[in-house]
N, CA and C of each residue as an Amber inpcrd file, in Angstrom:
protein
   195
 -31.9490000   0.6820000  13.1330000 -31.5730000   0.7700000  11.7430000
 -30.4500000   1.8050000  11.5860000 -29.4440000   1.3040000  10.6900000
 -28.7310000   2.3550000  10.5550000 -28.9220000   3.2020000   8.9420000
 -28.1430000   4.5420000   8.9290000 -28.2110000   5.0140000   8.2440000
 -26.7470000   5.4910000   7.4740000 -27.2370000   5.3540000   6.1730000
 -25.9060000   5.6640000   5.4610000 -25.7100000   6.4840000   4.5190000
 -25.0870000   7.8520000   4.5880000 -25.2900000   9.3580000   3.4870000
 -23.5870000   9.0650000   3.0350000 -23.5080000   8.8770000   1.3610000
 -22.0720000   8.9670000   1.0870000 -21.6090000  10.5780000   0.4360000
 -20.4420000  10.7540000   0.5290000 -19.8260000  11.9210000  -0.5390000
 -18.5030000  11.4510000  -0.8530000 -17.7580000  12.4700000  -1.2370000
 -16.7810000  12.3800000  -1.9240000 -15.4550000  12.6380000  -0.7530000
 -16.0980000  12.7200000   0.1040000 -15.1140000  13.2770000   1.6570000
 -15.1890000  12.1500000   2.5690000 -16.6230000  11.8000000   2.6720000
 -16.5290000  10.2930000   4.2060000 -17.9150000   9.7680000   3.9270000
 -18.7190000   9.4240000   4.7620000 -19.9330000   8.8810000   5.2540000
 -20.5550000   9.9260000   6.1290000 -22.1260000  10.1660000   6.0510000
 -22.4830000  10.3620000   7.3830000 -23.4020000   9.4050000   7.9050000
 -23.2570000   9.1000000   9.2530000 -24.0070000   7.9740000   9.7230000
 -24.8040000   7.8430000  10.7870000 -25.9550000   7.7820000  10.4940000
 -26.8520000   7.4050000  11.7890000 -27.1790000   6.1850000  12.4080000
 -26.4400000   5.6390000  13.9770000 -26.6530000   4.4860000  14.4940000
 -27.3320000   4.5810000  15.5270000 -28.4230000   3.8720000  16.0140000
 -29.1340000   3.9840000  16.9270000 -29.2670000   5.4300000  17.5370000
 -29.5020000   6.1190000  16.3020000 -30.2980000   7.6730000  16.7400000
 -28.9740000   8.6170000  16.8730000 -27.9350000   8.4490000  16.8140000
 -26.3650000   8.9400000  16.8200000 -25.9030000   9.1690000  15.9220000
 -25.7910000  10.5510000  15.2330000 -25.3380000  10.8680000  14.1580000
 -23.9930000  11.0660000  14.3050000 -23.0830000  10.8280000  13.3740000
 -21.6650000  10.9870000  13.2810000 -20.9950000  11.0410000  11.8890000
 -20.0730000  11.4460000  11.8320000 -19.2420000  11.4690000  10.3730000
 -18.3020000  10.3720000  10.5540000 -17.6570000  10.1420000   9.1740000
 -16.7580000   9.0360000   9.0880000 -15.7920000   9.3720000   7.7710000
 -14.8740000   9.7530000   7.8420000 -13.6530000  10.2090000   6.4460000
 -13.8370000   9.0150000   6.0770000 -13.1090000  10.1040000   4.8050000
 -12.7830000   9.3770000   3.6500000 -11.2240000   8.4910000   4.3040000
 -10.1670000   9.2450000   4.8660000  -9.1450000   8.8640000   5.2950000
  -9.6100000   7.2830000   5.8830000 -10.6840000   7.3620000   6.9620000
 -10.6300000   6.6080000   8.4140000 -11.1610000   5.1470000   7.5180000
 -11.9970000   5.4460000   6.8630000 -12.5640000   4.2100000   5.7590000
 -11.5050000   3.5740000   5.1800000 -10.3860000   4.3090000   4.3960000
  -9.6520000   3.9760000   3.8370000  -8.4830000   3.0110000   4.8550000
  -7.9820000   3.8320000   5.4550000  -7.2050000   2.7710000   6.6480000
  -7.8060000   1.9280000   7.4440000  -9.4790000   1.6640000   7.6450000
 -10.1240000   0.7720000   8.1620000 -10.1140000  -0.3210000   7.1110000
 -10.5250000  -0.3570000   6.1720000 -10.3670000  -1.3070000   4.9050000
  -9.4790000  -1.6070000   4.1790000  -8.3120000  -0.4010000   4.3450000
  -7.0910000  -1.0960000   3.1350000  -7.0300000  -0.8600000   1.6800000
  -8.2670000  -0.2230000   1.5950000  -8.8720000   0.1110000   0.4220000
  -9.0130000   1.2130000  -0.2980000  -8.7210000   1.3110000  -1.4740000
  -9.0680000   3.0900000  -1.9790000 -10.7970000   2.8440000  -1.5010000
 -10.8700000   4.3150000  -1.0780000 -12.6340000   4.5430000  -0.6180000
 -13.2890000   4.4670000  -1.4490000 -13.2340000   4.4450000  -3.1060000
 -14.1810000   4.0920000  -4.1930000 -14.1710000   2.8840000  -4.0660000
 -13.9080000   2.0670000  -3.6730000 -13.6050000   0.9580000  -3.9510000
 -14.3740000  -0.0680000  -3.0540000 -14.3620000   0.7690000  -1.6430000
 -15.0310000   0.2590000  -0.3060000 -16.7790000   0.2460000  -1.0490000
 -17.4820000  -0.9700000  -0.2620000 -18.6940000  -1.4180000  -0.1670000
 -19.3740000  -0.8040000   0.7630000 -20.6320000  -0.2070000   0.9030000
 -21.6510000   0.1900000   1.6540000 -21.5320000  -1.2460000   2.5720000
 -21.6360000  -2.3440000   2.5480000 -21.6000000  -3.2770000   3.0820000
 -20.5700000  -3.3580000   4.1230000 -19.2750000  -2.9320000   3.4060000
 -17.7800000  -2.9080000   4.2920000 -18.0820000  -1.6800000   5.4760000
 -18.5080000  -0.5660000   4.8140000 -18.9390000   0.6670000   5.6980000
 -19.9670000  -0.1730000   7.0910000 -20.4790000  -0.6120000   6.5180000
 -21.9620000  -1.1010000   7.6620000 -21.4460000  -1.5000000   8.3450000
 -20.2560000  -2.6840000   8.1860000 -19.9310000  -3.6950000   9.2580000
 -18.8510000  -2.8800000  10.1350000 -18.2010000  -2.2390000   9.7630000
 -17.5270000  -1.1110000  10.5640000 -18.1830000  -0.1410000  11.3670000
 -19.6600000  -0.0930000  11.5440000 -19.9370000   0.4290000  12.4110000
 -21.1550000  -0.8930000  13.3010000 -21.4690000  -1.5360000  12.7890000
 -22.3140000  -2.1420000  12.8640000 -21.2480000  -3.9480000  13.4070000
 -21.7240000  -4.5300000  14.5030000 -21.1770000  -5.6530000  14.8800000
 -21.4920000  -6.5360000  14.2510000 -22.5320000  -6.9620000  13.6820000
 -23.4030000  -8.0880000  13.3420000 -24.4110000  -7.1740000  12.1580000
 -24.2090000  -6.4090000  11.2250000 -25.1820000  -5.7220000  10.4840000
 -26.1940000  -6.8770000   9.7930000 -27.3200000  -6.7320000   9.6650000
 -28.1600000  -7.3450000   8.6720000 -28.0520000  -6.4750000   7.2890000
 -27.0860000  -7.1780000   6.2930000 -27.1500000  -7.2350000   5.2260000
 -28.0660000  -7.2660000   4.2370000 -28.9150000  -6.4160000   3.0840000
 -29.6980000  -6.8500000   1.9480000 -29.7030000  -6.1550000   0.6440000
 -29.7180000  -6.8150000   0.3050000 -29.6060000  -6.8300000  -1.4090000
 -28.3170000  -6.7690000  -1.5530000 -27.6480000  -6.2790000  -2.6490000
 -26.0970000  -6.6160000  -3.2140000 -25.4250000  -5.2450000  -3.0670000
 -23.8190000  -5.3180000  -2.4120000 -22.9970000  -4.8550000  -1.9580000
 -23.0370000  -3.2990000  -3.3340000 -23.0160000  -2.8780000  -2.7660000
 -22.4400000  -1.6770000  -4.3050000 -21.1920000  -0.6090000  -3.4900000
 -20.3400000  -0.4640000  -4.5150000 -19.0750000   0.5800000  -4.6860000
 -19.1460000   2.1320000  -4.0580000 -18.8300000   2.1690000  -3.0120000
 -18.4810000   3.8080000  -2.8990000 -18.8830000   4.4440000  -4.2360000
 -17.7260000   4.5840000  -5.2890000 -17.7020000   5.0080000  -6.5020000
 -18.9700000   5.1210000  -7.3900000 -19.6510000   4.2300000  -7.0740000
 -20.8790000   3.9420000  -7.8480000 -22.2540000   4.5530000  -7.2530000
 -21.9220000   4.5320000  -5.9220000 -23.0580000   5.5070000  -4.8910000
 -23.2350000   6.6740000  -5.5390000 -21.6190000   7.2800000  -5.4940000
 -21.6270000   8.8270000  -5.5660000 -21.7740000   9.5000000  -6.6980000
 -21.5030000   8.7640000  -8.1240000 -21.3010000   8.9430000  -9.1170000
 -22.2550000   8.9450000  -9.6270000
């Protein structure tokens, strides 16, 4: 299972027991996207090959806010 902590700076993320950070920058040039804008969903699959997806996508912006 992974894990997903947002702020206003990056992600922090736990994958198979591996904690790591993830900018705000690296999200943004991974997606193309202002980072409010990016999906917990978009985040997942960027770390995740094949993530199992559930329930409905929600907004950076809307996480943190």
């Amino acid at each position: 299972m992974t894990t997903l902590s947002f702020d206003d700076e990056g992600v922090d993320v736990v994958y198979e027991g591996t904690e790591f950070r993830m900018s705000k920058d690296l999200i943004e040039e991974a997606t193309r996207k202002s980072y409010y804008d990016v999906t917990d969903h978009e985040v997942l699959r960027l770390v995740e090959k094949n993530p199992t997806l559930g329930g409905q996508a929600r907004r950076i912006g809307d996480i943190i806010r």
